[in-house]
VMD Tcl script that builds the backbone (N, CA, C; Angstrom):
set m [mol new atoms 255]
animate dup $m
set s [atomselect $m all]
$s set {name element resname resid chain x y z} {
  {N N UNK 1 A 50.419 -16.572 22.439}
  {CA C UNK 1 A 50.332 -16.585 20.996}
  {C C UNK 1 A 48.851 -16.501 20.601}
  {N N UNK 2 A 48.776 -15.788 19.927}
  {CA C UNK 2 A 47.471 -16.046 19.121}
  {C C UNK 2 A 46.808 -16.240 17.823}
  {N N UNK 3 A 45.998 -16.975 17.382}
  {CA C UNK 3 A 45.770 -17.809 16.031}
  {C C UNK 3 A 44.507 -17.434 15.876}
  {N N UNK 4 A 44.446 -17.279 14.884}
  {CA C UNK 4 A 42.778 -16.643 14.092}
  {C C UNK 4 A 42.296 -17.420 13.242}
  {N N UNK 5 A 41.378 -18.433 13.163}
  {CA C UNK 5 A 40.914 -19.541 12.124}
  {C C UNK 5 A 39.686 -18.643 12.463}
  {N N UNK 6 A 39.323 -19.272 10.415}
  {CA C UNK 6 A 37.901 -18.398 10.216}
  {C C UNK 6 A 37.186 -19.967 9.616}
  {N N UNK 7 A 36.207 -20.323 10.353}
  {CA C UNK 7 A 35.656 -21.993 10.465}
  {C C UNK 7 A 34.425 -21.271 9.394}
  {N N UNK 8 A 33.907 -22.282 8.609}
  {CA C UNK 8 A 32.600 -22.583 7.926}
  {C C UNK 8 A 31.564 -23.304 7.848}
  {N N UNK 9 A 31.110 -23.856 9.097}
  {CA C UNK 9 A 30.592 -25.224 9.762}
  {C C UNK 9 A 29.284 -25.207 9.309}
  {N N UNK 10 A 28.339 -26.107 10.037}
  {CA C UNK 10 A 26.976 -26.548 10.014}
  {C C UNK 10 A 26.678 -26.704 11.820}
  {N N UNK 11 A 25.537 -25.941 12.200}
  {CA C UNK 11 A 25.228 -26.632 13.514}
  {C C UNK 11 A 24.001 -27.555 13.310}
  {N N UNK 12 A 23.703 -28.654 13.772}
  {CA C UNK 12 A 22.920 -29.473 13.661}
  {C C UNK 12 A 21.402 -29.284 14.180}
  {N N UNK 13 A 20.700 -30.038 14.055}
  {CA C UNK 13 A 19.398 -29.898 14.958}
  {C C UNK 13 A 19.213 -29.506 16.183}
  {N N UNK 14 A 20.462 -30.432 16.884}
  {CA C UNK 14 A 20.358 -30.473 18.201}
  {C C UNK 14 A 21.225 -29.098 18.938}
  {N N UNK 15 A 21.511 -28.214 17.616}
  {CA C UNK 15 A 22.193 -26.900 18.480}
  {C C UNK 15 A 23.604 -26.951 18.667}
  {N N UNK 16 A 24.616 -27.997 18.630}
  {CA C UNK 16 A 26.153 -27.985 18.834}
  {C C UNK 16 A 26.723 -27.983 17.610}
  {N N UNK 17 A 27.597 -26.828 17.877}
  {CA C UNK 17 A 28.226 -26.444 16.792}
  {C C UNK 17 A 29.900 -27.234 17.407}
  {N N UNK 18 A 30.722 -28.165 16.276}
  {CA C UNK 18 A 31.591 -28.789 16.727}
  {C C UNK 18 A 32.783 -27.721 16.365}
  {N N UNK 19 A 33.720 -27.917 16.975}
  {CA C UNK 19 A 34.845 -26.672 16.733}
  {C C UNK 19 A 36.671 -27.572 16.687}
  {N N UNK 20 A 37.142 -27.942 15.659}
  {CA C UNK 20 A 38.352 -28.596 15.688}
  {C C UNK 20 A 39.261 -27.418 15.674}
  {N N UNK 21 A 41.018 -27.345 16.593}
  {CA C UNK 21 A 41.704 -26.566 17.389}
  {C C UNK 21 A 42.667 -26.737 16.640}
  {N N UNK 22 A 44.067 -26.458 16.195}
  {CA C UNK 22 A 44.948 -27.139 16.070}
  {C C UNK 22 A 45.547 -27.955 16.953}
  {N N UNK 23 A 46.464 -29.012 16.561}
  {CA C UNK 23 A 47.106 -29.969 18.008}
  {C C UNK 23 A 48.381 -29.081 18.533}
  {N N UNK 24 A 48.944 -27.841 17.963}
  {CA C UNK 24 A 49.424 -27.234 18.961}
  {C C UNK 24 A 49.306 -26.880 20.315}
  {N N UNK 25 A 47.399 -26.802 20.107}
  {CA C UNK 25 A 46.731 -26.032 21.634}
  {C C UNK 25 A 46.099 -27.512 22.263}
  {N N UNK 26 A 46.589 -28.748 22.011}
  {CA C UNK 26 A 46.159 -29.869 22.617}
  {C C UNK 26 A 46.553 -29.521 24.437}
  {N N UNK 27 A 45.841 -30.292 25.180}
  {CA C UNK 27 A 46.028 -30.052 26.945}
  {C C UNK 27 A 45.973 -29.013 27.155}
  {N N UNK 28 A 45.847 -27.973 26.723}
  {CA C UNK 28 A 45.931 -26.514 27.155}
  {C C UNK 28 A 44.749 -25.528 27.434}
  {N N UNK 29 A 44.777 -24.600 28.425}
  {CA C UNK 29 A 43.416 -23.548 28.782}
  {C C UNK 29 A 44.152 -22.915 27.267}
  {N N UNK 30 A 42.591 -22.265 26.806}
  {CA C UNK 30 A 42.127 -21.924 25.436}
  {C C UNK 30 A 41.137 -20.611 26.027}
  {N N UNK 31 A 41.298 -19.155 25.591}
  {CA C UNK 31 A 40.585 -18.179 25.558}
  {C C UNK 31 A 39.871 -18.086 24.293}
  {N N UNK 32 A 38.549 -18.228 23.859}
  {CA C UNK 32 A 38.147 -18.795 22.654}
  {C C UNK 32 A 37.063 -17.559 22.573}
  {N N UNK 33 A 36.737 -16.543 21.567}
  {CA C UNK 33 A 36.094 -15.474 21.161}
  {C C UNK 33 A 35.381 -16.487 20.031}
  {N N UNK 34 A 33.759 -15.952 19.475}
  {CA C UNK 34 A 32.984 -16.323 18.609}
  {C C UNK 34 A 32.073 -15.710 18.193}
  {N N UNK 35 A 31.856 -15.331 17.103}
  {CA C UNK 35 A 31.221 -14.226 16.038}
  {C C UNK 35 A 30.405 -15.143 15.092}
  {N N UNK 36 A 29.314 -15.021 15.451}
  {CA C UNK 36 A 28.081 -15.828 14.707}
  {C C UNK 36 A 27.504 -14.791 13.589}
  {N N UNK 37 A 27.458 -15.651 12.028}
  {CA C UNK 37 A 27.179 -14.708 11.101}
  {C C UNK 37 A 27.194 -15.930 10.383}
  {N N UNK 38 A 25.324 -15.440 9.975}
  {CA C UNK 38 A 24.936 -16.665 8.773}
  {C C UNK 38 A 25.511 -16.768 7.908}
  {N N UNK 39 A 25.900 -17.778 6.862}
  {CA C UNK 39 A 26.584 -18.254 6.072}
  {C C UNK 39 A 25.481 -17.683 4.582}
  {N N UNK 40 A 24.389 -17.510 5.002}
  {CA C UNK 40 A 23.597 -17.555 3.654}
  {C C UNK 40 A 22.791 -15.990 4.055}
  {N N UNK 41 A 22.285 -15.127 2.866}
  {CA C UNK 41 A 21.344 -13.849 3.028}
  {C C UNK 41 A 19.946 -14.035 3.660}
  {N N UNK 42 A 19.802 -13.493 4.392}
  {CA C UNK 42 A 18.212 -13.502 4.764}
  {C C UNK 42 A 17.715 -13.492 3.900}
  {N N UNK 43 A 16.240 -14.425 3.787}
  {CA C UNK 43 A 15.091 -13.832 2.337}
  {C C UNK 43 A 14.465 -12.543 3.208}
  {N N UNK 44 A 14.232 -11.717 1.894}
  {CA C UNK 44 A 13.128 -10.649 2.136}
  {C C UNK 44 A 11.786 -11.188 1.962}
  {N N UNK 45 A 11.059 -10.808 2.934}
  {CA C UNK 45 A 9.449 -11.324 3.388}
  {C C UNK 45 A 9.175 -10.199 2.437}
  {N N UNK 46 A 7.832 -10.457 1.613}
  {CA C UNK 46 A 6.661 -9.574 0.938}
  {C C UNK 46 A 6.171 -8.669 1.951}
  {N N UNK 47 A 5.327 -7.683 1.798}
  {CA C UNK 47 A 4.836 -7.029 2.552}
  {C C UNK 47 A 3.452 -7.774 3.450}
  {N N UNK 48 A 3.259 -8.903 2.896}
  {CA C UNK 48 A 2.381 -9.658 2.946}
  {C C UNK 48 A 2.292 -10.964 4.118}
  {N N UNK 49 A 3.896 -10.974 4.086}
  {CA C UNK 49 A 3.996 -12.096 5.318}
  {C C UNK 49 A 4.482 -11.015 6.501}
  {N N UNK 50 A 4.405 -9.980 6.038}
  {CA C UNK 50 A 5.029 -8.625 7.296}
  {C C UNK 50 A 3.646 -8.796 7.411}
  {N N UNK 51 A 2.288 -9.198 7.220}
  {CA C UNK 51 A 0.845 -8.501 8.264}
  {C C UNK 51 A 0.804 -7.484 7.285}
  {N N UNK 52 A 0.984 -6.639 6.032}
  {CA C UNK 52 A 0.386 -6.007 5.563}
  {C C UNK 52 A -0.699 -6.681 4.243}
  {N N UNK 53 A -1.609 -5.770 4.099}
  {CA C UNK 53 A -2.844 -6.198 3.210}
  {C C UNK 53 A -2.502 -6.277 1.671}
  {N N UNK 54 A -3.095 -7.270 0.951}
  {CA C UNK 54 A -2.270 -7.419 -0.349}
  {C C UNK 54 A -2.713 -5.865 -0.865}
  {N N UNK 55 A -1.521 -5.462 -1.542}
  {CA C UNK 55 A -2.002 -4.429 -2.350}
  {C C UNK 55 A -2.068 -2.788 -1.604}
  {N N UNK 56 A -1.393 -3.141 -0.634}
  {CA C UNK 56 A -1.660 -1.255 0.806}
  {C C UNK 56 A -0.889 -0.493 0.012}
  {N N UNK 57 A 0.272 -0.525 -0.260}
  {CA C UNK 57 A 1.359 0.333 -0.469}
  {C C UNK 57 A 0.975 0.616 -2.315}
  {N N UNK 58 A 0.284 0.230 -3.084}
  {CA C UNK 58 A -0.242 0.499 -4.104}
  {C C UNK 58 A -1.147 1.326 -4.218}
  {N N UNK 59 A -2.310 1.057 -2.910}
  {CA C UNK 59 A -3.260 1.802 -3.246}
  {C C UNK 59 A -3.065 3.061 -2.431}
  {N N UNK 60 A -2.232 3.119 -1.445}
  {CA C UNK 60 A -1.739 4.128 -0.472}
  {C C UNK 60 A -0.618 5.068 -1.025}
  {N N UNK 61 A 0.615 4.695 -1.594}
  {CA C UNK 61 A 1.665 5.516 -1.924}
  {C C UNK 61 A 1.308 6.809 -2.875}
  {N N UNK 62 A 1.396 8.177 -2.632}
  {CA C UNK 62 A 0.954 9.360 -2.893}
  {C C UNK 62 A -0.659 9.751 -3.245}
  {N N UNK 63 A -1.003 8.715 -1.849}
  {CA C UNK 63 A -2.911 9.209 -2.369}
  {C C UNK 63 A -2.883 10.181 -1.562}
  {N N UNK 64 A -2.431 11.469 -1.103}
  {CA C UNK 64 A -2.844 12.382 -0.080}
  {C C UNK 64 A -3.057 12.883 -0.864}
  {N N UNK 65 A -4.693 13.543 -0.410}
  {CA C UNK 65 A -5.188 14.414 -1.241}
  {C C UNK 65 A -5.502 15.671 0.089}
  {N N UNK 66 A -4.891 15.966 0.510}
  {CA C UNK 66 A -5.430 16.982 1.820}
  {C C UNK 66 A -4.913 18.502 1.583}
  {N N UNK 67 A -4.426 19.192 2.172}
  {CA C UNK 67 A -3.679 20.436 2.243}
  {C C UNK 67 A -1.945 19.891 2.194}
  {N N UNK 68 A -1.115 20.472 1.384}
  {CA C UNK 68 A -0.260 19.882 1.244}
  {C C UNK 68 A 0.755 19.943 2.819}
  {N N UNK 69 A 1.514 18.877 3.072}
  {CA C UNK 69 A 2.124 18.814 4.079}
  {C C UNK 69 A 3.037 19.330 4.292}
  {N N UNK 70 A 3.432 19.877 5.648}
  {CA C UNK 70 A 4.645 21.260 5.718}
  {C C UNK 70 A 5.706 20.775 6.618}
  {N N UNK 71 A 6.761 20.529 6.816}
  {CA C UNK 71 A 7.514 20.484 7.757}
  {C C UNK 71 A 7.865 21.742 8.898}
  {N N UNK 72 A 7.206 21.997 10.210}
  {CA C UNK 72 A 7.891 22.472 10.963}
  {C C UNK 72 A 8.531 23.123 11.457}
  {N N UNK 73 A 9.191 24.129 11.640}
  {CA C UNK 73 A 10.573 24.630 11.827}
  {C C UNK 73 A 11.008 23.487 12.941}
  {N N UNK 74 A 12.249 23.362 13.285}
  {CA C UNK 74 A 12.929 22.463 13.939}
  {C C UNK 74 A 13.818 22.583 15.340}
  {N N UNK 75 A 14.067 24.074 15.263}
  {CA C UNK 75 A 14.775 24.743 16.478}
  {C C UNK 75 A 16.294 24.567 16.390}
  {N N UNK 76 A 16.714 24.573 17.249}
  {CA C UNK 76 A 18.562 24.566 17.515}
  {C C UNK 76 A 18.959 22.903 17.787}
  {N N UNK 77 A 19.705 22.846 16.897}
  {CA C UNK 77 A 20.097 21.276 17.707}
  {C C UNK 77 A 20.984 21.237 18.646}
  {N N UNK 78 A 21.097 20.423 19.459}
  {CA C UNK 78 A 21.335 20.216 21.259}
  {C C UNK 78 A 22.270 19.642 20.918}
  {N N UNK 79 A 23.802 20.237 21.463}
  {CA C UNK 79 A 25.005 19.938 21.373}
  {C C UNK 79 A 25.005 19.061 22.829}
  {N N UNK 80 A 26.008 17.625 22.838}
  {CA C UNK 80 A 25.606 16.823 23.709}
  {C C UNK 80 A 27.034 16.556 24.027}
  {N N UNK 81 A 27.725 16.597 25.315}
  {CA C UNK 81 A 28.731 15.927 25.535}
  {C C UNK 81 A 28.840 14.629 25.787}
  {N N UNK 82 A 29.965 13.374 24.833}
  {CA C UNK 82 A 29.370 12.234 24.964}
  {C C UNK 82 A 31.127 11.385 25.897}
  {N N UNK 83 A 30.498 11.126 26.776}
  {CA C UNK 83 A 31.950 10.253 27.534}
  {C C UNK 83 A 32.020 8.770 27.065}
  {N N UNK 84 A 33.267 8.428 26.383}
  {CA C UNK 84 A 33.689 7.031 25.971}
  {C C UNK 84 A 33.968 6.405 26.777}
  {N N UNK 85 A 33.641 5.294 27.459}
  {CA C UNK 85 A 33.861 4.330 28.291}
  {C C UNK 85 A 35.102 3.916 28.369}
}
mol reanalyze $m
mol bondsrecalc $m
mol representation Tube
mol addrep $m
């Protein structure tokens, strides 16, 4: 049989995350799968706690002043046979 509980816990300081079963599966071997996914959004860091300089992307975004930039030609794209495991 198999049972799908979707838990909403807290792990503590010390790293153990506690996990209550139903008492159906009391005494019993348990095949137990676990999918870790924060409960809350990452903050977005400034460009600033990324190591960039206050103010780069202000004074940088469309300052090229050179010969304008060209893309390439690109060639044939490479058809790839891919085997599924």
């Amino acid at each position: 049989m198999e049972h799908k509980i979707l838990v909403h816990s807290h792990v503590g300081s010390d790293g153990i995350l506690q996990l209550q079963v139903p008492t159906e599966y009391k005494d019993t071997d348990l095949k137990v799968t676990i999918t870790i996914q924060s409960a809350t959004p990452p903050q977005k860091k400034t460009p600033e706690e990324l190591g960039w300089t206050p103010g780069f992307f202000e004074r940088t975004a469309g300052a090229w002043e050179g010969e304008p930039l060209k893309r390439g030609e690109q060639g044939e794209f490479e058809e790839r046979l891919w085997e599924l495991l």
